[in-house]
N, C-alpha and C positions, 0 to 999 in steps of 0.2 A: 592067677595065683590066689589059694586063700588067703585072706587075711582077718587080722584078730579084730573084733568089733569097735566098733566107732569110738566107744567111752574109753577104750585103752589109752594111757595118757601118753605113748610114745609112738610117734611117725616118722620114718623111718625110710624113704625113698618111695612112698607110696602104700610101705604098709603099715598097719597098726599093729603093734607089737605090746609082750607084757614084758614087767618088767627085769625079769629073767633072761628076757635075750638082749635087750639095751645095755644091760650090762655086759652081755658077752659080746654084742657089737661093738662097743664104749674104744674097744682096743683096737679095731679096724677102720676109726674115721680117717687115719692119715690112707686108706688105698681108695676114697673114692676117688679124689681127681686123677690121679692117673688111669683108673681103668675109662674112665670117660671118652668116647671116639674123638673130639674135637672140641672148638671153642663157642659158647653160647649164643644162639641169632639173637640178638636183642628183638630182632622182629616178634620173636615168639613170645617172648617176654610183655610186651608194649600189645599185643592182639589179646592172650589170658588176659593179661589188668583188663582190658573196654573188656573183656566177656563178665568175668568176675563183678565189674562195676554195673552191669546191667542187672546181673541176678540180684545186687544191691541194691538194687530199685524195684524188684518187688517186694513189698513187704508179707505178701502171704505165701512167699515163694517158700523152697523148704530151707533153701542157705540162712535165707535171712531170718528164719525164724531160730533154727540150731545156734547160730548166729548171737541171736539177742536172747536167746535162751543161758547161753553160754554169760554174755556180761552180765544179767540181773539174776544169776544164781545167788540167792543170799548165804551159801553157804562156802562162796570161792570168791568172785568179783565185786557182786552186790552191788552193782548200779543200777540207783532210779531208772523205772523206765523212760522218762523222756533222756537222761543224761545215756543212756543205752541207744537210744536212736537218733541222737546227736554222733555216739563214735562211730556208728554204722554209716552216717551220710558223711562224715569227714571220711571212712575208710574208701567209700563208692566217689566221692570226689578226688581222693588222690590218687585213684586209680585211671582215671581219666587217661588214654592215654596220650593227647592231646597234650594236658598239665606233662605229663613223665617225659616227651619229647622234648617240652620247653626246657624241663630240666638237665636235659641229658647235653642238650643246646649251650645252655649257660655254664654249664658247670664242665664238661666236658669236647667242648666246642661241634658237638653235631650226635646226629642219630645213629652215624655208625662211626663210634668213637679207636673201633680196634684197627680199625683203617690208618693206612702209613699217611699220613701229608707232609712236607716238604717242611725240612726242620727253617725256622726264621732265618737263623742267621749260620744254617749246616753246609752249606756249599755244595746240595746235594743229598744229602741226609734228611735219612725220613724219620721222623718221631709218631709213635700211638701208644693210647692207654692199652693197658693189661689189666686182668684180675690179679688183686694181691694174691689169691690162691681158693685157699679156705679159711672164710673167713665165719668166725665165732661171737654170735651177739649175745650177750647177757639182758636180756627184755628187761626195761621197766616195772616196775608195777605200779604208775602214778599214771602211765594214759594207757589206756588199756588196748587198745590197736597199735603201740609202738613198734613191739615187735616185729607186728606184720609189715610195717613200712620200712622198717630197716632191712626189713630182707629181700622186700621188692627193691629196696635201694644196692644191696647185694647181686639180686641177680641182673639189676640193670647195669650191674659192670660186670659181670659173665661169673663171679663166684662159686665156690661150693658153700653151701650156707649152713649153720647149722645153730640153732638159735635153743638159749634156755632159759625155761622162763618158771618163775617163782612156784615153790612147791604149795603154796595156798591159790595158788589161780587156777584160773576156769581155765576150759579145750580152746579157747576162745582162738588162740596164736594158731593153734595146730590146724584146728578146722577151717581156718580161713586160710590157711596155706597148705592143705589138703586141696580145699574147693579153683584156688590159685592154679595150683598141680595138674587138679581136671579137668578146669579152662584150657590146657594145653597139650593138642591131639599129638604133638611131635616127641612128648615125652619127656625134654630137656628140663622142664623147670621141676619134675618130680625126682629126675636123676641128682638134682644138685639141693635138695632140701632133708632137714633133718631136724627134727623137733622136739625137746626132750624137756619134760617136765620135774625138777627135783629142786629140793632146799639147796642152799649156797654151802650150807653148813656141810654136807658131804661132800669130805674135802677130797676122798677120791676119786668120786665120780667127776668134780671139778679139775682135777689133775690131770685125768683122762682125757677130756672135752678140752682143754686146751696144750697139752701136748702136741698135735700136729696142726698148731695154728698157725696160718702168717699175719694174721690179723685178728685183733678181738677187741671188738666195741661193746664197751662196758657201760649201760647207763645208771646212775645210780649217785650213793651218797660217796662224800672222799672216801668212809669205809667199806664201804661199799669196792670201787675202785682200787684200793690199796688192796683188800681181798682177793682179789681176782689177779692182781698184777704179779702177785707173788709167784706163782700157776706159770708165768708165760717162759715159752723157753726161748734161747737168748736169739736175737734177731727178731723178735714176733714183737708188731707194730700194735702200741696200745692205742685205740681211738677211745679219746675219752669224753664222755658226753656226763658231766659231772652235774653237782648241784649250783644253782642261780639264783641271785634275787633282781626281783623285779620292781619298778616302781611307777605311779603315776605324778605328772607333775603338774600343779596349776598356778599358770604366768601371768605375772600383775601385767601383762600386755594382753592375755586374752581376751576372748571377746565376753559381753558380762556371761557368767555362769547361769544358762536357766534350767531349768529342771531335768532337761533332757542330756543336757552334758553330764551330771551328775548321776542319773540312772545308766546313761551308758557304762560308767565307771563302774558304778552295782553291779551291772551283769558281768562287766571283766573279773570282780570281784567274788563273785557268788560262782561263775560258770564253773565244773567241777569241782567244787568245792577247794576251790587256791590253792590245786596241789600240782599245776603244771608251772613249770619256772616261768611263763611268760607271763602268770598270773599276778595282780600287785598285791606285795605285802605293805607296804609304805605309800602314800600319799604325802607328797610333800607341797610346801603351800610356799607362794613367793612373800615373805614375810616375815619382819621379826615383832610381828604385833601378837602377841596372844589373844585379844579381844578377839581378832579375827580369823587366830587360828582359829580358837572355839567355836567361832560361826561358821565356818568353813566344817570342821567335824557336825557341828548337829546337821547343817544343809545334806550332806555325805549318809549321816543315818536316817536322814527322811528320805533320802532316796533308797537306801536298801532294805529300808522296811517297804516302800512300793514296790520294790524288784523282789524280795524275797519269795513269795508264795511261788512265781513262774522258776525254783529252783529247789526241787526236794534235797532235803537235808542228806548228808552222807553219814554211814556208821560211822561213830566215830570209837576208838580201840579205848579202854578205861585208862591207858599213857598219853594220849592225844586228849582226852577227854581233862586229865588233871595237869596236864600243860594249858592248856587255855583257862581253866578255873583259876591256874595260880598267877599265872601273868595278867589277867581281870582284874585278881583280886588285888594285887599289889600298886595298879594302878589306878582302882579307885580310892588305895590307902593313902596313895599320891596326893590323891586331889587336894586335902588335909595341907600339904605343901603351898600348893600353889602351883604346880609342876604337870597337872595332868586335869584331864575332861572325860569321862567316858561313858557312851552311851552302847546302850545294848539291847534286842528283843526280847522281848517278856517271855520267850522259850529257847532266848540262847540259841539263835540259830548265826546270828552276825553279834558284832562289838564293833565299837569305834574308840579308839581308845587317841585320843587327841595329848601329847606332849609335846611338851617348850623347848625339851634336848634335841637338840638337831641329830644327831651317831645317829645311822642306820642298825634299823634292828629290824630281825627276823621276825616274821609273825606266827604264832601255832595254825594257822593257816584254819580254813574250815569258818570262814565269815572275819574273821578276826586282822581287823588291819590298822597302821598305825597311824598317824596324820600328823604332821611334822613342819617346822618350820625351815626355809631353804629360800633365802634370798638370794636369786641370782648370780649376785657375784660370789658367792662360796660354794658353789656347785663344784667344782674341783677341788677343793680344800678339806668339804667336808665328807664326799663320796669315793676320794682318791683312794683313801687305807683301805676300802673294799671293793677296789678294781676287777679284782679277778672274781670274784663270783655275780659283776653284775651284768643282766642278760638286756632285758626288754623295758624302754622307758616311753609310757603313755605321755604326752603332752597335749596341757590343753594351751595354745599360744596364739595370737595374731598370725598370720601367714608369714609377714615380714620378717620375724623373729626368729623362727622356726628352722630355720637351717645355722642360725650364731648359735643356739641354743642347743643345737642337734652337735655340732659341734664341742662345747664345753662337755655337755655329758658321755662323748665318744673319748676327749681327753681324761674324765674321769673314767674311762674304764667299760663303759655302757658299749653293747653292741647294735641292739635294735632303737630308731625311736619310730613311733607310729603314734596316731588319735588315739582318744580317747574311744572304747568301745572297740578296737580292731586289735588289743594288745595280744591275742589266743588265736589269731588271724594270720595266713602265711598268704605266700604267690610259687608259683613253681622257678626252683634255683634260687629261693632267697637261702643264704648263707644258715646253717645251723651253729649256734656259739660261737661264732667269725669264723666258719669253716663250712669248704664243702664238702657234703657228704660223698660224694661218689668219688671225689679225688682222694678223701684219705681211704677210699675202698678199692682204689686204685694203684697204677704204677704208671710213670712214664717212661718210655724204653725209645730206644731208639736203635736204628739200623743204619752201617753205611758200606757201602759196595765198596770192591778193590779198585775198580773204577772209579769213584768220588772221593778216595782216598789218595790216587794217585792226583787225580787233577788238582786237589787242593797242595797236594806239597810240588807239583810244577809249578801253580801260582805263587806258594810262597819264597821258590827259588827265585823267579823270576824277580818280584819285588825287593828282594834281600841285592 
């Protein structure tokens, strides 16, 4: 079959399409699954990822170049090249499909999850996962391969996928879930994908695209989410992957702080420029000494002025750019108080802005982090009223500590704790924002025979 050239920004079962026929498609997304012959081999699924992940290891291959051509386009994505060839070895690492089985493992209890097994406590009854249906991702635009992992996380629970992703981004999603497609000779995973590039603001392209959803994973800001949810029609399951703050913490039990604990923390800090939730905006310090906050902050900016050069700077938009001028500015008007400390690189590429106010606060992100005091025993008292949005908490502690510790911050609200320096760092089936992924992509159904149905109500005669 012909198809429309590569730069076409809509994909479409295999083909490229303009935008003239997406729209005339837009109205037929509810008849893929059922024209579909049957239900997806995860086999095929888990063989594409190891092909796909190999061709992601050549780098003068043509994927990988389309590829990374796609992220550092300055005029759609605009990632540094090294931060481009960081998303490209996270994309080829979690395609592994070694990693994807583990996942499928933990989270789903085995590799062929649509398989009946014997319900616990069914007396005969069998329980297995299902695809929720079709299911509808709204991409990111803060990691730039998200997309593509949520749809391999789609089709690893047998879905029809169909994923939209912001009208200022690069082919980036498409082509990598094009290349996904062509890894797979059986045809299944081109059948069940569909790629659509438009702003959020067209509200009835968005109307359309979730009309025959049963499912739609929204990532994004609350407004973001509240946008989108408006759209869903009644029964369709909103997975919500919202916004987070993250924090790092250092414990007057740790062991002393030397150079290298602190530059670990830089690079958490610096690595995409602080725009993924498990990035820290806050550092908080076990102390109500300001002497030592402030020592604690300048220690903090001598390490990310040595970390910073191994991290190119990200555009930043002239609203991002005078959000971080005026929250700089106000806190070194602070310092006049006695209330703040702030140090920053002579091109504004990082800030450290060190206050006495314990309240969690947001950072304008892009280098820019707060350093805060958090005596131990107020870890609940004072991180409580922001429960819900907090994700990922770095800990620098003694071993001993480290799970009492792991604890209060779980009662405040916190979902991950990990080191210093692993905080942008995952393992296959760890939880996403105290959720699994493939289970909310999921159903659990269950089966029971006339036969397993009589034998349970002769045993509960008998018993009675």
């Amino acid at each position: 079959m012909k198809t429309a050239p590569r730069t076409t920004p809509y994909y479409w079962q295999g083909e490229w399409i303009d935008e003239e026929e997406a729209g005339r498609r837009l109205t037929t997304l509810g008849d893929i699954l059922p024209a579909l012959p049957g239900p997806l081999d995860v086999r095929h699924v888990l063989a594409a990822c190891g092909r796909l992940a190999v061709l992601l290891a050549d780098r003068d291959g043509a994927e990988y170049r389309r590829l990374f051509a796609d992220l550092t386009d300055p005029a759609t994505t605009g990632l540094p090249a090294a931060d481009a060839e960081l998303s490209l070895a996270t994309l080829a690492a979690a395609l592994d499909p070694g990693l994807l089985s583990a996942q499928l493992t933990a989270e789903l209890g085995g590799t062929a999850p649509h398989h009946p097994v014997p319900a616990p406590f069914g007396g005969g009854a069998a329980e297995l996962w299902q695809p929720v249906g079709t299911l509808v991702h709204i991409a990111p635009k803060n990691v730039a391969v998200g997309g593509v992992l949520s749809a391999v996380e789609g089709l690893l629970t047998g879905n029809v996928n169909i994923v939209k992703t912001s009208g200022t981004e690069s082919l980036v999603t498409q082509h990598a879930l094009a290349a996904l497609a062509d890894a797979d000779p059986s045809g299944e995973l081109r059948s069940r994908l569909v790629v659509l590039r438009f702003s959020s603001r067209d509200t009835e392209w968005l109307r359309k695209l979730c009309r025959p959803a049963d499912a739609v994973a929204v990532w994004g800001t609350e407004e973001a989410v509240a946008g989108v949810a408006g759209f869903l029609p009644p029964g369709c399951r909103l997975v919500e992957w919202g916004p987070k703050i993250s924090l790092a913490y250092l414990d007057r039990t740790g062991p002393r702080r030397c150079g290298e604990t602190l530059r670990a923390l830089a690079r958490d800090i610096l690595r995409n420029g602080q725009r993924t939730c498990t990035s820290p905006q806050v550092v908080y310090v076990d102390t109500d000494a300001p002497e030592v906050l402030f020592a604690e902050a300048r220690a903090l900016a001598d390490a990310l002025s040595a970390e910073a050069a191994g991290f190119p700077a990200f555009p930043r938009e002239t609203a991002e750019q005078a959000e971080i001028t005026n929250v700089v500015t106000v806190a070194h008007l602070e310092e006049h108080l006695g209330l703040t400390r702030t140090f920053s690189a002579p091109d504004g590429c990082w800030h450290v802005l060190a206050d006495t106010r314990p309240g969690l606060s947001a950072s304008p992100l892009f280098g820019t982090v707060w350093v805060k005091p958090l005596p131990r025993e107020k870890i609940v008292r004072v991180l409580h009223p922001m429960r819900r949005y907090l994700q990922t908490v770095g800990l620098h502690a003694e071993a001993s500590s480290t799970m009492a510790l792991a604890a209060e911050f779980f009662r405040a609200g916190a979902l991950r704790v990990v080191p210093l320096g692993a905080m942008l760092e995952g393992y296959a089936g760890e939880p996403h924002d105290g959720q699994l992924a493939l289970q909310r992509y999921s159903r659990r159904v269950s089966v029971t025979t006339a036969e397993d149905a009589g034998s349970r109500l002769r045993a509960g005669m008998a018993a009675a």
